[in-house]
C-alpha positions as CSV (number, residue, x, y, z in Angstrom):
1,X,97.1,102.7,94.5
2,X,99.6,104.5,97.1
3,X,101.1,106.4,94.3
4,X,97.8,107.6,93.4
5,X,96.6,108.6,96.9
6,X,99.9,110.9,97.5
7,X,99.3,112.6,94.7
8,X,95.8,113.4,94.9
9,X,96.5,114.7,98.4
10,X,99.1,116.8,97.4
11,X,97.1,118.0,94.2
12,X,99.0,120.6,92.3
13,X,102.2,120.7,94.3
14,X,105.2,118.8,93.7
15,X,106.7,116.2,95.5
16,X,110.2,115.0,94.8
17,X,110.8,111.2,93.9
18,X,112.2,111.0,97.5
19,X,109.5,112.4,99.1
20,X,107.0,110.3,97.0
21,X,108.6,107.5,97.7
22,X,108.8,107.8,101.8
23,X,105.0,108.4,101.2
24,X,104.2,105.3,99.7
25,X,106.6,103.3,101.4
26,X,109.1,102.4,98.6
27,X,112.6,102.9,98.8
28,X,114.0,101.9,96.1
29,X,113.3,105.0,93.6
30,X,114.1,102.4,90.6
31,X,111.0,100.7,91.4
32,X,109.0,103.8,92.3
33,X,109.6,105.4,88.5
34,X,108.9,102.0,87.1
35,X,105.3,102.3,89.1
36,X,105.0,105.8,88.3
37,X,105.0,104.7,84.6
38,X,102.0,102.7,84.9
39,X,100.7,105.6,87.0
40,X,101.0,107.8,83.7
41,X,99.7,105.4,81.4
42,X,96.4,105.2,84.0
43,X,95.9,109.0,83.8
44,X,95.8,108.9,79.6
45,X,92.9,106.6,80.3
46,X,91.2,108.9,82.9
47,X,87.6,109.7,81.3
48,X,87.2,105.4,80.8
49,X,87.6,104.6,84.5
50,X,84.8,103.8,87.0
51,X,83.5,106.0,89.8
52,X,85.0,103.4,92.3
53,X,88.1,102.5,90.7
54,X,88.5,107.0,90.8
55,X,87.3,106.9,94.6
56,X,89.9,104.0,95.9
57,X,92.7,106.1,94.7
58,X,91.3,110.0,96.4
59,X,90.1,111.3,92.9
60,X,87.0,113.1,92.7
61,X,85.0,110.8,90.9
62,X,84.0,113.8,88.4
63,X,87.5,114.0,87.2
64,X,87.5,113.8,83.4
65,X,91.2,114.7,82.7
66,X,94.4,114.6,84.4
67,X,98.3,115.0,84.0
68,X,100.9,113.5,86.2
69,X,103.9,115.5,85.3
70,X,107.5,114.9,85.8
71,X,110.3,117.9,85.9
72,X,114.0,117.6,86.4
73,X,115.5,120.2,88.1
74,X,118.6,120.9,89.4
75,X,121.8,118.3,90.5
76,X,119.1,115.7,88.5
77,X,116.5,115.7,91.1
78,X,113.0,114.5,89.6
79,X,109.7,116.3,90.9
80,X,106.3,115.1,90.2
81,X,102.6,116.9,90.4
82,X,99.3,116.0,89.7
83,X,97.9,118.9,87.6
C-alpha cells in the first residue's frame, strides 16, 4: 500500500528505486522490486478493483487504467513512474 501511495503522489514523475524505497521505508531494494512486482500485476487488474480498495492507496477512484513503468538508465540505475 506504501508503494502505491508514493507513486500516486508523485504521478507522472519518476522516482528511482532509491528514492522509492526511502519513501516507503524499505531498504533493502531486493525486497522493494519483489513488491513492486505485485504492484504491477495490481495495475493490469485496475478497472476490477473497488472504489475503497483505489482510495486507500491515493488513486482517484475513477481511474480505469494505469501503467507502472520501469526504465533503466545509466550505470544500471532503475526509475519508476506511474503513467
Amino acid at each position: 500500500m506504501k508503494i502505491w501511495k508514493a507513486l500516486a503522489d508523485s504521478y507522472g514523475e519518476e522516482l528511482s528505486m532509491k528514492q522509492l524505497g526511502s519513501i516507503v521505508g524499505e531498504r533493502r531494494l531486493g525486497d522493494l522490486n519483489s513488491h513492486l512486482g505485485h504492484v504491477e500485476k495490481q495495475a493490469k487488474t485496475i478497472g476490477n478493483k473497488s472504489k475503497e480498495w483505489k482510495e486507500r492507496r491515493g488513486l482517484d477512484h475513477h481511474i480505469q487504467k494505469v501503467k507502472v513503468i520501469k526504465k533503466k538508465k545509466a550505470k544500471g540505475m532503475i526509475f519508476i513512474k506511474l503513467q
